[in-house]
C-alpha positions as CSV (number, residue, x, y, z in Angstrom):
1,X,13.3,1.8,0.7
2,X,16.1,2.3,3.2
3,X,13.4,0.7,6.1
4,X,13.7,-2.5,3.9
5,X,16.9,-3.0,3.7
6,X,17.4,-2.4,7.8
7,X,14.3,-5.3,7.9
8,X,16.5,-7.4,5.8
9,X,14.1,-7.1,2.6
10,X,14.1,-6.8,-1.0
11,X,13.0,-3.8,-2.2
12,X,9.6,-3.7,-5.3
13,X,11.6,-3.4,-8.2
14,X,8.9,-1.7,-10.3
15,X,7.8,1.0,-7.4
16,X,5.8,3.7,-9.1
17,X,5.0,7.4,-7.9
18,X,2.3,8.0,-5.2
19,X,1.3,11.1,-7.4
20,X,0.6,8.5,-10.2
21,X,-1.3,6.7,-8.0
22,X,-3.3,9.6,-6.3
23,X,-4.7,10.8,-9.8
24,X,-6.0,8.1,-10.6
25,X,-8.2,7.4,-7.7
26,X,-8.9,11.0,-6.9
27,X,-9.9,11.0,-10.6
28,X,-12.1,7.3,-10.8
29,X,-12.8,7.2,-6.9
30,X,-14.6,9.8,-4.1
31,X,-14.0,9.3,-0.5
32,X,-15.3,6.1,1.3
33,X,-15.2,4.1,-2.2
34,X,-13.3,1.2,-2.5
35,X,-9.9,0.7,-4.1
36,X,-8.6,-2.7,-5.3
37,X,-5.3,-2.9,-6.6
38,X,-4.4,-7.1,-7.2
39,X,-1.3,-6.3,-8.2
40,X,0.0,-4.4,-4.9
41,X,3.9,-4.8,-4.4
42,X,5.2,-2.2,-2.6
43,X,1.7,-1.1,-1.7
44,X,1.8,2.5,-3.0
45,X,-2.0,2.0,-4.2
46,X,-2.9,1.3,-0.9
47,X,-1.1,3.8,0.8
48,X,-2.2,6.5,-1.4
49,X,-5.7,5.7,-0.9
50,X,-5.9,5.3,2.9
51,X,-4.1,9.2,2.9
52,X,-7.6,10.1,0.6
53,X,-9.5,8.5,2.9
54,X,-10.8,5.6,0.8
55,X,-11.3,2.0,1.9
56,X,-8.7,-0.4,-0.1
57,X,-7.8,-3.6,-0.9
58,X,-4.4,-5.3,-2.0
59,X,-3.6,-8.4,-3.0
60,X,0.2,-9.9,-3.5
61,X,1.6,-13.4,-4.7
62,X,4.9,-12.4,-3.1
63,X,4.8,-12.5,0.9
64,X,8.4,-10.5,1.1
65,X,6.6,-7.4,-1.0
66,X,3.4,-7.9,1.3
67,X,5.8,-7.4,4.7
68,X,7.6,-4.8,2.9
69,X,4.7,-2.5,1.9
70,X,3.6,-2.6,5.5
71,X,6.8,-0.6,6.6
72,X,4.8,2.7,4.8
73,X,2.4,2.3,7.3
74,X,4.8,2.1,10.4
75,X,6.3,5.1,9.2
76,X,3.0,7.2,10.0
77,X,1.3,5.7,13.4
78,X,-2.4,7.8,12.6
79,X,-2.5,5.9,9.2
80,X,-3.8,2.4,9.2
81,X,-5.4,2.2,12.5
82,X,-8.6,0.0,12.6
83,X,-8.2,-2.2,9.8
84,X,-7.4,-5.8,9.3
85,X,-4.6,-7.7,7.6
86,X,-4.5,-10.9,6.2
87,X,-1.9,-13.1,5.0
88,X,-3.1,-15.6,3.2
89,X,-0.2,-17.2,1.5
């Protein structure tokens, strides 16, 4: 959160735990399936899954909380390599 507000961004305001996040797909999900969260915000779906090594896909009206969830991925420079973002806004 603090990596937003240096970027000049608003913060999600309804961020939920990665744990909550991580039972769920370990639970519904094995590795190499797809995620799809069309709701992402901050991205925490996302981010969760790419760390259980499952594909994903997000999808976000808001273009601030789609710039904003990328800043998880900065933070780790082995995570999201390969992959392929589109804005479409």
């Amino acid at each position: 959160m603090m990596k937003s507000k240096e970027n000049g961004l608003k913060p999600h305001p309804a961020r939920f735990p990665r744990r909550f996040a991580e039972f769920f797909i370990k639970f519904l999900t094995n590795e190499g399936d797809t995620v799809f969260d069309p709701f992402a915000g901050s991205n925490t779906t996302g981010y969760v899954a790419e760390h259980l090594q499952r594909k994903w896909i997000a999808c976000e009206l808001n273009e601030e909380y789609i710039k904003n969830s990328l800043l998880r991925f900065e933070e780790e420079p082995n995570l999201f390599t390969n992959k392929e973002v589109i804005l479409n806004v």
